[in-house]
C-alpha positions in Angstrom: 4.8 2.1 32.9 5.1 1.0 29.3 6.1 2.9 25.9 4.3 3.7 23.3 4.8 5.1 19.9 2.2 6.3 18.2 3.6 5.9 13.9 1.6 8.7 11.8 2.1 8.6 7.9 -1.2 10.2 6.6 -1.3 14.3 5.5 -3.3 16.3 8.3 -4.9 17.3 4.3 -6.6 14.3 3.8 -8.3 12.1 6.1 -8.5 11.8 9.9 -6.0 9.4 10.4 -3.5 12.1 12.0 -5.9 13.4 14.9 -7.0 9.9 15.5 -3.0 9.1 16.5 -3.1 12.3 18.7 -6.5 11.4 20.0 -4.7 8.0 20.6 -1.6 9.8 22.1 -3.6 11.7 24.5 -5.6 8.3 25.7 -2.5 6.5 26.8 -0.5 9.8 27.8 -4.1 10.1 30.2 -3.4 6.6 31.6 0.0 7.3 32.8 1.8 5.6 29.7 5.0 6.6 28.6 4.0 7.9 24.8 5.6 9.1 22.3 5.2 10.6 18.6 6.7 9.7 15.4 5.8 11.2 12.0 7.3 10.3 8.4 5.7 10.7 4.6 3.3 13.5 4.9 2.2 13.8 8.1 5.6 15.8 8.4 3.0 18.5 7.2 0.8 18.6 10.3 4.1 20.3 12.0 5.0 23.1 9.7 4.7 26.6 10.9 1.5 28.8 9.3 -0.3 25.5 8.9 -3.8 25.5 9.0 -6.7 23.1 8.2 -9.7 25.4 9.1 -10.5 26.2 5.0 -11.4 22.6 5.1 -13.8 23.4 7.3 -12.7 21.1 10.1 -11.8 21.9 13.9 -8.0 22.9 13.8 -6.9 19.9 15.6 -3.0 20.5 14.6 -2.8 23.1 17.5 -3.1 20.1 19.8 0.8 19.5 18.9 1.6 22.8 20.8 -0.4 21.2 24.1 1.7 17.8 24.0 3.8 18.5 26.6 1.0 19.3 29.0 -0.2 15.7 29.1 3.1 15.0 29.5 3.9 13.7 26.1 8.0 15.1 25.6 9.3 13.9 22.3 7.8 14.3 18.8 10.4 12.7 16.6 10.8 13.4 12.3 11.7 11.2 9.9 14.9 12.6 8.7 14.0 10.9 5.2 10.5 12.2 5.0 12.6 15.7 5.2 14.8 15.4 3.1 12.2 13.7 0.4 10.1 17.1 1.1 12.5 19.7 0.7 12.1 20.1 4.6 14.3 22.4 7.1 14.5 21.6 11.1 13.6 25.4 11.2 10.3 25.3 9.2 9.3 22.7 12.3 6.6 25.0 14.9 7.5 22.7 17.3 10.7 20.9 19.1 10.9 17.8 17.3 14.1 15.5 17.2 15.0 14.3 13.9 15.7 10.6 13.6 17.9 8.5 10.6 16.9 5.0 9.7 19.1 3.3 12.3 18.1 5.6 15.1 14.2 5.2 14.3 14.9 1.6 14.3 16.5 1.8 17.8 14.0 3.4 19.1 11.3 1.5 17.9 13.0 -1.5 19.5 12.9 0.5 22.8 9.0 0.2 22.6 6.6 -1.8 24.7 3.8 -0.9 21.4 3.8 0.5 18.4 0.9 1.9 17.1 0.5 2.9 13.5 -2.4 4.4 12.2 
């Protein structure tokens, strides 16, 4: 089994960068991949309680975070940067995520088989 971290950087706002790294997630979480999630700059946004894309008249796709850990996909880690950058709080976060500084995000993108950044 080989790890993979799926890199998101792109607001859920403007494009569909973000659900194509779930979409991505999901694939290699359905081939028995070790995968995991890490979001910095504004995809930090996508994990926010109350958030909602449906005005934009898209599917919701951002409820797919709360199903992650059905498909077996256990850690969603934060950019501790990105937070601090946005005026973020661990406690504004729907989800369990684990908050990562710079030399733990660079560990544990050295513990990765692939890195995918989209």
């Amino acid at each position: 089994m080989k790890n993979y971290l799926i890199v998101c950087n792109a607001s859920p706002f403007n494009d569909g960068s973000l659900k194509e790294s779930l979409d991505m997630a999901l694939i290699f979480a359905a081939i028995d991949q070790q995968v995991s999630l890490l979001l910095q700059g504004d995809a930090l946004y996508a994990l926010l309680q109350g958030q909602s894309i449906e005005s934009l008249e898209i599917k919701n796709y951002l409820k797919a975070f709360g199903t992650l850990s059905l498909y077996d996909i256990e850690h969603i880690y934060v950019c501790e940067h990105s937070m601090k950058q946005r005026g973020l709080d661990i406690a504004q976060f729907a989800y369990d995520i684990i908050t990562l500084d710079t030399s733990e995000k660079q560990a544990l993108l050295q513990q990765q088989h692939q890195v995918v950044t989209i």
